[in-house]
C-alpha positions as CSV (number, residue, x, y, z in Angstrom):
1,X,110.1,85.6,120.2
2,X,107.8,83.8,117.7
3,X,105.9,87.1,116.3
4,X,109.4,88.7,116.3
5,X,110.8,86.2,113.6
6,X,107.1,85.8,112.2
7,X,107.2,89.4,111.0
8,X,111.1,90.4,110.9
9,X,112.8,90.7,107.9
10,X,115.8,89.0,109.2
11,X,119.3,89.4,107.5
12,X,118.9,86.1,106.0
13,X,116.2,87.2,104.4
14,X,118.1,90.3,103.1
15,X,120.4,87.7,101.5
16,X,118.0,85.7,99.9
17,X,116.3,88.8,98.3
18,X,119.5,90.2,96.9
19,X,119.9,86.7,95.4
20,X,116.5,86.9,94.2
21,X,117.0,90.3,92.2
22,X,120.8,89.0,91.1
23,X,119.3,85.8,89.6
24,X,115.5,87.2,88.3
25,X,115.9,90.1,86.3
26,X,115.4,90.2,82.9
27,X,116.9,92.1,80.1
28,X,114.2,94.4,78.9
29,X,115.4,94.3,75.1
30,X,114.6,90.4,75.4
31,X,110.3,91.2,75.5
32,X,110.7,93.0,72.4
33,X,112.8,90.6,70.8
34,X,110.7,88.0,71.4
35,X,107.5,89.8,71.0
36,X,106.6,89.1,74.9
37,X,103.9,91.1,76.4
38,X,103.9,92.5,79.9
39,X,100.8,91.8,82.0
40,X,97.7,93.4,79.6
41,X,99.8,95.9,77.8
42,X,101.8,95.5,74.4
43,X,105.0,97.2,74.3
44,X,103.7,100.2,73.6
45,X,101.1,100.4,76.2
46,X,98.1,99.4,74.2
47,X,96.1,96.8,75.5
48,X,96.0,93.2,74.1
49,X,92.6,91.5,72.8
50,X,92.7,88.4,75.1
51,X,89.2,87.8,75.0
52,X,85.4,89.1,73.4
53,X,83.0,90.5,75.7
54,X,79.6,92.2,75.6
55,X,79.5,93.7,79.2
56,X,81.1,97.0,78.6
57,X,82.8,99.2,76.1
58,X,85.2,101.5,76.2
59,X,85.8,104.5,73.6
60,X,89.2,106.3,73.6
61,X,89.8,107.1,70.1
62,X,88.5,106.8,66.2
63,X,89.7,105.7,63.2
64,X,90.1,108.6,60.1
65,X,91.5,107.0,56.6
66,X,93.4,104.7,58.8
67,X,94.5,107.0,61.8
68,X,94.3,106.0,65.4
69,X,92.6,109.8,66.8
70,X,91.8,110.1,70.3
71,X,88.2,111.6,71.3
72,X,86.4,112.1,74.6
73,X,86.5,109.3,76.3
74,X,83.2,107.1,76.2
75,X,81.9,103.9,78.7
76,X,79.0,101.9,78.0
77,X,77.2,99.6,79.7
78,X,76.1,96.8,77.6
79,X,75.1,99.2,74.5
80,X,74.0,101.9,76.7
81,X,76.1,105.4,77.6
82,X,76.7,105.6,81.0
83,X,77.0,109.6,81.3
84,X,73.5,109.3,79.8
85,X,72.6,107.0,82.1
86,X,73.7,109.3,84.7
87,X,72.1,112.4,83.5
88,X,69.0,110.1,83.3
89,X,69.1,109.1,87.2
90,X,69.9,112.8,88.1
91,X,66.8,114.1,85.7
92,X,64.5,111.5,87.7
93,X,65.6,112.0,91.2
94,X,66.3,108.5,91.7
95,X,69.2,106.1,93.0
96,X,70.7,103.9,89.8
97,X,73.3,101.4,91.2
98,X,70.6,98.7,91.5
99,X,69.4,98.9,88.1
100,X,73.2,99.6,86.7
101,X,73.4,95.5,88.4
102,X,70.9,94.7,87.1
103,X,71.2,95.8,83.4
104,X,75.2,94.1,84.0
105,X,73.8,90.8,85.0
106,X,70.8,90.7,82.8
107,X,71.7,92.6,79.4
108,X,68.0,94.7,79.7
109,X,67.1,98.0,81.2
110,X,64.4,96.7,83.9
111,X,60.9,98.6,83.9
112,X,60.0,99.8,87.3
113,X,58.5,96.1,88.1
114,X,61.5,94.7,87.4
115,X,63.3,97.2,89.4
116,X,61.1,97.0,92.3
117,X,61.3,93.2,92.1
118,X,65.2,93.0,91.9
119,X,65.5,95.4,94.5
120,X,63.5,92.9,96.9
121,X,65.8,90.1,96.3
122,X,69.2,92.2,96.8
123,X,66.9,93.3,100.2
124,X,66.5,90.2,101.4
125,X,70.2,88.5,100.6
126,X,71.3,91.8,102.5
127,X,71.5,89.3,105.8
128,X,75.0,87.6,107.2
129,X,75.1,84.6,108.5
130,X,73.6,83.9,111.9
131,X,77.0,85.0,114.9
132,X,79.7,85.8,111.0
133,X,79.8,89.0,112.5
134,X,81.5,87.5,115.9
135,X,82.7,84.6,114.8
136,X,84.5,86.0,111.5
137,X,84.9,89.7,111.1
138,X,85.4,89.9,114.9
139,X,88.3,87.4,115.1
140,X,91.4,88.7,114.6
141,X,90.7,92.2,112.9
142,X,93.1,93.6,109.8
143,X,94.5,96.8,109.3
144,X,93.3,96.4,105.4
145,X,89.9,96.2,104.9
146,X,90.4,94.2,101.6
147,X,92.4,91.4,103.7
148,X,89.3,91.7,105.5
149,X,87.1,91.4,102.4
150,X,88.6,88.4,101.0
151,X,88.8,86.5,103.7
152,X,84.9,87.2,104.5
153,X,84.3,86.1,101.2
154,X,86.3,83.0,101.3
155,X,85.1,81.9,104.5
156,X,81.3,81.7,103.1
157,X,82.4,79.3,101.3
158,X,81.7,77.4,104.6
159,X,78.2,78.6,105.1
160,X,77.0,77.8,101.7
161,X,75.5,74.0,101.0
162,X,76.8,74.3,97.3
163,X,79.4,76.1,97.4
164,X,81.0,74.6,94.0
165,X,78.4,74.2,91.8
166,X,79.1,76.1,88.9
167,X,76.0,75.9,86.9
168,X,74.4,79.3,85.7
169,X,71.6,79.3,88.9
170,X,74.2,78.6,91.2
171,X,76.2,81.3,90.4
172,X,73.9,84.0,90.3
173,X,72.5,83.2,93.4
174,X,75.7,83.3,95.1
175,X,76.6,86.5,93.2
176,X,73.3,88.2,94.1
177,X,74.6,87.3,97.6
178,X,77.8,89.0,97.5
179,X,76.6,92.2,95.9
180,X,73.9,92.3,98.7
181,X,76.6,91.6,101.2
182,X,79.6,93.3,100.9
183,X,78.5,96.8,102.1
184,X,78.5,94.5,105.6
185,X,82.0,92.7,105.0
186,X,83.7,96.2,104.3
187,X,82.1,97.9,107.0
188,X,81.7,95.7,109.8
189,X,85.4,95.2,109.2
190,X,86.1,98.3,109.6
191,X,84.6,98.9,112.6
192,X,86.0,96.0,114.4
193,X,89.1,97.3,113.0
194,X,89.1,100.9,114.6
195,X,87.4,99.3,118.2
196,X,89.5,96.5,118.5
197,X,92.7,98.6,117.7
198,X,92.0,102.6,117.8
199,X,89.7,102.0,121.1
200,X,86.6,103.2,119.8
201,X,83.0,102.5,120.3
202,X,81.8,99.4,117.9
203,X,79.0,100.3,115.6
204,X,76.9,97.2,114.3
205,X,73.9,98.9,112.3
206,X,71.3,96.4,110.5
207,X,71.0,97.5,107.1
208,X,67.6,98.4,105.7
209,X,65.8,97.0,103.3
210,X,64.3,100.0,101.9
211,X,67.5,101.7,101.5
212,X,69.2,101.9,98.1
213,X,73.1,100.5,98.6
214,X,74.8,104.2,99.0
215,X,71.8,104.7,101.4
216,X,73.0,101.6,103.5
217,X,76.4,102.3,103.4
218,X,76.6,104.9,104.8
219,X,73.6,104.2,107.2
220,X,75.6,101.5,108.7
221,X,78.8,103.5,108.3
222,X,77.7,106.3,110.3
223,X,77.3,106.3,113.9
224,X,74.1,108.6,114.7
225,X,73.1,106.4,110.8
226,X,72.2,110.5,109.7
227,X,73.6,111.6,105.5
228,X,71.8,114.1,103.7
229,X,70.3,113.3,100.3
230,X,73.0,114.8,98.3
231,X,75.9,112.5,100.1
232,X,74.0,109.4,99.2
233,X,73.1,110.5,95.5
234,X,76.7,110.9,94.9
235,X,77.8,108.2,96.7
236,X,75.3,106.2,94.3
237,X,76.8,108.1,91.4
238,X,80.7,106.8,92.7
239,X,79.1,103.4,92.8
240,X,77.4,103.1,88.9
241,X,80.8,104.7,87.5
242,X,82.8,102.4,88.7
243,X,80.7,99.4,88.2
244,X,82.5,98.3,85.7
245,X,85.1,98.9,83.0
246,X,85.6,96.5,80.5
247,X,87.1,92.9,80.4
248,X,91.2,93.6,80.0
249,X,91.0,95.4,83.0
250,X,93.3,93.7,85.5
251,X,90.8,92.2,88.2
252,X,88.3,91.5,85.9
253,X,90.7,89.7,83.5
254,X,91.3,87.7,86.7
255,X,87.8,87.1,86.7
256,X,87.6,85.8,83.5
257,X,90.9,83.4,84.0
258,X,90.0,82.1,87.3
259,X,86.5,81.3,86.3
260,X,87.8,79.5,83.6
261,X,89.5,76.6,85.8
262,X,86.1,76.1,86.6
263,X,86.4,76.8,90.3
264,X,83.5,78.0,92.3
265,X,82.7,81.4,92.9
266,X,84.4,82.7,96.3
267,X,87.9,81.5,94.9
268,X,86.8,84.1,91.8
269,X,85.9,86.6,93.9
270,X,88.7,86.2,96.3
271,X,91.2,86.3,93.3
272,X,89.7,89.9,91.9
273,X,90.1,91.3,95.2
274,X,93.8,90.5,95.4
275,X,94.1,92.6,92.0
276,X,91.9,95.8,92.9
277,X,93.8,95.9,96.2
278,X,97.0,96.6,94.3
279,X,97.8,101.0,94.1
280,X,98.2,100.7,90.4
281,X,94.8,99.8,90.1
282,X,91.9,100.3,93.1
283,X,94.0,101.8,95.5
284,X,95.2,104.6,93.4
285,X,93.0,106.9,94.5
286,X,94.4,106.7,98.1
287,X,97.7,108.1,96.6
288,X,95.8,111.4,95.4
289,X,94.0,112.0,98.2
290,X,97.7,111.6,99.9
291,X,99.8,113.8,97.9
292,X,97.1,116.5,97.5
293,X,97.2,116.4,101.0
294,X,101.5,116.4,100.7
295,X,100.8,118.9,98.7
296,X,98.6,121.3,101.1
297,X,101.0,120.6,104.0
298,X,104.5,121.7,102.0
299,X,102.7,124.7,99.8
300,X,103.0,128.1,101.8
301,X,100.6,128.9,99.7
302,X,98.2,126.5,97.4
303,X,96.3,129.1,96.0
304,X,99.6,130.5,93.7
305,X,99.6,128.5,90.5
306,X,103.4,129.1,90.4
307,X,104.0,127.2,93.6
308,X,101.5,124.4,92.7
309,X,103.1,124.0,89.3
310,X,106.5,124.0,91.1
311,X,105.3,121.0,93.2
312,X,103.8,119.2,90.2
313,X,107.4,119.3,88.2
314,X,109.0,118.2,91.7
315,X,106.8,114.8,91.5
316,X,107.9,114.1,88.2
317,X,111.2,114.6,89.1
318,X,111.2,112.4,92.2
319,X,111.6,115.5,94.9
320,X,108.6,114.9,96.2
321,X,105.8,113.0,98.1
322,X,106.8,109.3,97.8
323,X,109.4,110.2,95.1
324,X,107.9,107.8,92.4
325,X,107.5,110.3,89.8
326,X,103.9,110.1,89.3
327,X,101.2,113.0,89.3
328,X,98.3,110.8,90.5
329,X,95.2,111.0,88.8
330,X,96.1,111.8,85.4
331,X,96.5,109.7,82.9
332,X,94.7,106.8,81.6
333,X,95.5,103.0,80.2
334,X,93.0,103.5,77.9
335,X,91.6,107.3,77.4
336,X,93.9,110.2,76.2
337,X,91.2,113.2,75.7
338,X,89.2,112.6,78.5
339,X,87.6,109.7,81.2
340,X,84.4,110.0,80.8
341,X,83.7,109.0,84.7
342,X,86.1,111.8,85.6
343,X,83.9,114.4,83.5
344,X,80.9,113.2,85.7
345,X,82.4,113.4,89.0
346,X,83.7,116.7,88.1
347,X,79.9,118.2,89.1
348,X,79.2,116.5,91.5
349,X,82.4,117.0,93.5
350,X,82.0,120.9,93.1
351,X,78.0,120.6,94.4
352,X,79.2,119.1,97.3
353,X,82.5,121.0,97.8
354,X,79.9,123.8,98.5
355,X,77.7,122.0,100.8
356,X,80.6,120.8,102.7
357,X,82.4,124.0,103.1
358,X,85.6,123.0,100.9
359,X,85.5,125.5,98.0
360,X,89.4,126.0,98.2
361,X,90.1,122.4,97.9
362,X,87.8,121.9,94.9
363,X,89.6,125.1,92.9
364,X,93.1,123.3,94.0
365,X,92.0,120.3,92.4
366,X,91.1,121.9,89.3
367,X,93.9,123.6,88.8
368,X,96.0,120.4,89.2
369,X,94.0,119.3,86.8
370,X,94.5,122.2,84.0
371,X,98.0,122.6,85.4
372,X,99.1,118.8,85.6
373,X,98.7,118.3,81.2
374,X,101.1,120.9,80.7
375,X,103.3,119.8,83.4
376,X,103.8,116.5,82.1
377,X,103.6,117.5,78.5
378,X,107.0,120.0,79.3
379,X,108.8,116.9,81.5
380,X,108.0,113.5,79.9
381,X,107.7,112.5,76.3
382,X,104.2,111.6,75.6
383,X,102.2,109.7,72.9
384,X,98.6,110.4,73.3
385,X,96.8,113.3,76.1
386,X,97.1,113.1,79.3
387,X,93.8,113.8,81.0
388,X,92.1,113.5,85.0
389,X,91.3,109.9,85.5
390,X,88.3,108.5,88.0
391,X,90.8,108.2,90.5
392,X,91.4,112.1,90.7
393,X,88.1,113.1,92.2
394,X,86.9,109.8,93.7
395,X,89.3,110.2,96.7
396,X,88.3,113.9,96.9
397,X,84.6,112.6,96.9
398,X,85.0,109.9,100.0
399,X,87.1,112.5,101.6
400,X,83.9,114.8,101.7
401,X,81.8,111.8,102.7
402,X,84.2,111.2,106.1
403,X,84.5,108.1,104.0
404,X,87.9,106.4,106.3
405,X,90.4,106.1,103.8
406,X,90.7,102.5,104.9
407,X,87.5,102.1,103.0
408,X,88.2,104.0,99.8
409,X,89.4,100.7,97.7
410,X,86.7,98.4,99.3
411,X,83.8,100.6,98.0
412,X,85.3,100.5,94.7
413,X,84.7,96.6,95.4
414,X,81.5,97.2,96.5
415,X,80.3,98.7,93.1
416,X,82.6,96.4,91.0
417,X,81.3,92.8,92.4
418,X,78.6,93.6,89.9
419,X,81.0,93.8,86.9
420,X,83.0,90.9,88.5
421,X,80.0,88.7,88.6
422,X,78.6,89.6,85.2
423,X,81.7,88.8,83.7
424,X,82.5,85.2,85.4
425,X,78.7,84.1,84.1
426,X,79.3,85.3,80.7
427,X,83.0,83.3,80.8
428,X,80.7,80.0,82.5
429,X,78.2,80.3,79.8
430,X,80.2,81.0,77.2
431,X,83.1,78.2,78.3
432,X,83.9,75.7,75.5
433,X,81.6,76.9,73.0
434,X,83.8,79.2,71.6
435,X,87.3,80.1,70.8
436,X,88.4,83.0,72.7
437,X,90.8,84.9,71.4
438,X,87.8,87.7,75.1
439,X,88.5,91.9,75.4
440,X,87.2,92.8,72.5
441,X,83.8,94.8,72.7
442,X,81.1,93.4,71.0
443,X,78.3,95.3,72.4
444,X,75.8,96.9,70.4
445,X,74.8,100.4,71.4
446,X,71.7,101.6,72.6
447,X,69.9,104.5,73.8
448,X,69.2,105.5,77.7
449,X,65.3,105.2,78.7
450,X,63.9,106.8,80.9
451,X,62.1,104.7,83.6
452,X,58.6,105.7,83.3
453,X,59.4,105.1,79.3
454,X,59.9,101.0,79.4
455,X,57.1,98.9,79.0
């Protein structure tokens, strides 16, 4: 009886929420009477300066005799282009998440000593714990693995002798730590998960040391611990591109504001997963990967560009999938030509479309992708271009993996601690010594290096 009325919406509850939305609401005209923004967004959907920042940029459009123009879409990592970056990583036949953290953290590209040398200490903070697995991630398992993710975090709280010191060391140590560690958190969780729930067999692999962090995921992922080389260079790819994207963003803007009560570092983190979990930012690309597979299921044939484009003007009209009117996966905050992470998956997801037997599902995808502009163009009224976002071929990506989907939002977490942490030490060192008024860009940019290249 307890659980029942622990988890029933009861019909006094009913009564309380209609009393909520009779009593809450307010009047839309009122925010642009009294100049009120909503959440990170003025009233016309540009984003607010709320802060400066020099970990990331983002380019959407340029300025010609005093026009706003949209261009291809640009990100770089302090000063440096990450498509170049990426083409760089690709050209040398190397993994670049690591040294992506590290140029986040640091503000340098490292040399291959630095590299090697940074590499060791994520290696060797790559270690739980003695009995968190049992004690922790094995005690009463979630259904979401970012539940399970903050709650791992918080909980270390416990294990760690200074947990609220806030001075510089501190803090990096303990982000170091989580970077290193939550490939385990979201894993492990999901495995006790799917044994505790589905019945299947529990997996605990021991992550490597040698192993780059795509390599470890999905070496402690996988049951037999087998991927082929192209599987974890993407993965490693997905990981660097969504890394980070600027301060105004919404968890990292929760980075920035819960760092600056000046509580310690778990609480942060904790906080910034409670914002990616939410489907309008990190867990949007579980809605593509859902309604292209809506899509598949309802199409006699997805092939005929008539009958896709039929089904894209249903979704804005609310006839279909989850009836919110959304085509997921197009359409940016931020970029209107193009998302320059989008433009990078794009390659990739076709090279391993091939290897993985799923040629039709790539050319359905790409002609969402020409088809969905036009779509929405014809339906909506629009103010700048509507282009693929990340989310559009991320999902496709981890799909192709046999990445769960329970995971999809938690490796997005995975690659994002390093923006996350990058940001709180710049708002720690930067606290009280100036007025903030953080996100503008103020990086400088920079050229890509190749490794061998740095002294």
């Amino acid at each position: 009886m307890m659980n029942r009325i622990f988890s029933e919406i009861t019909p006094e509850i009913i009564e309380y929420s209609e009393l909520c939305l009779k009593n809450s609401y307010i009047e839309p005209e009122l925010y642009k009477k009294y100049q009120v923004n909503r959440g990170l967004r003025d009233l016309d959907g540009n984003g607010v300066l709320t802060g400066l920042t020099e970990i990331s940029e983002i380019q959407a459009y340029i300025f010609e005799e005093g026009k706003k123009i949209g261009t291809e879409g640009k990100l770089f990592y302090r000063g440096v282009d990450v498509q170049k970056m990426v083409d760089g990583f690709v050209k040398e036949k190397r993994f670049g998440f690591e040294e992506v953290v590290y140029l986040l953290l640091f503000g340098d590209q490292p040399n291959q000593q630095e590299l090697n040398s940074f590499t060791r200490v994520l290696g060797n903070y790559r270690s739980l714990p003695t009995s968190f697995v049992r004690d922790i991630i094995m005690k009463a398992p979630s259904s979401d693995m970012m539940n399970t993710l903050a709650r791992s975090v918080l909980t270390l709280f416990s294990y760690d002798d200074n947990a609220s010191n806030v001075s510089i060391p501190n803090v990096l140590r303990q982000s170091l730590e989580l970077i290193a560690l939550f490939p385990l958190l979201a894993v492990y969780g999901y495995q006790t998960y799917k044994h505790y729930h589905d019945d299947q067999s529990l997996f605990i692999h021991q992550p490597q040391p040698e192993l780059s962090t795509a390599e470890n995921i999905l070496y402690i992922l996988r049951p037999d611990s087998q991927y082929t080389e192209l599987e974890a260079r993407i993965l490693d790819i997905a990981l660097v591109l969504h890394a980070e994207h600027g301060g105004g963003n919404n968890s990292t803007f929760t980075t920035h504001v819960v760092s600056s009560s000046g509580t310690d570092t778990y609480s942060v983190i904790a906080a910034s997963l409670g914002s990616l979990k939410g489907p309008k930012h990190g867990g949007a690309n579980i809605k593509v990967v859902e309604m292209f597979d809506d899509m598949k299921k309802n199409l006699d044939d997805w092939t005929d560009e008539k009958q896709v484009r039929q089904y894209l003007v249903d979704l804005l009209h609310k006839r279909a999938f989850d009836n919110a009117g959304l085509i997921y996966g197009m359409g940016h905050a931020i970029y209107s030509v193009s998302d320059p992470r989008a433009n990078v998956f794009k390659g990739f997801v076709r090279s391993l479309s091939e290897e993985k037997g799923l040629h039709d599902e790539f050319e359905l995808y790409s002609m969402v992708e020409r088809l969905a502009p036009e779509v929405i163009g014809e339906e909506r009224k629009i103010y700048k271009g509507v282009s693929a976002n990340v989310d559009f071929y991320s999902g496709f990506v981890y799909s192709m993996l046999g990445l769960p989907l329970e995971l999809f939002t938690p490796i997005f977490a995975i690659a994002r601690i390093a923006g996350w942490s990058a940001h709180r030490l710049e708002e720690l060192i930067n606290a009280g010594k100036i007025i903030r008024p953080a996100y503008m860009n103020v990086s400088e940019r920079r050229d890509y290096e190749p490794l061998d290249e740095r002294k």
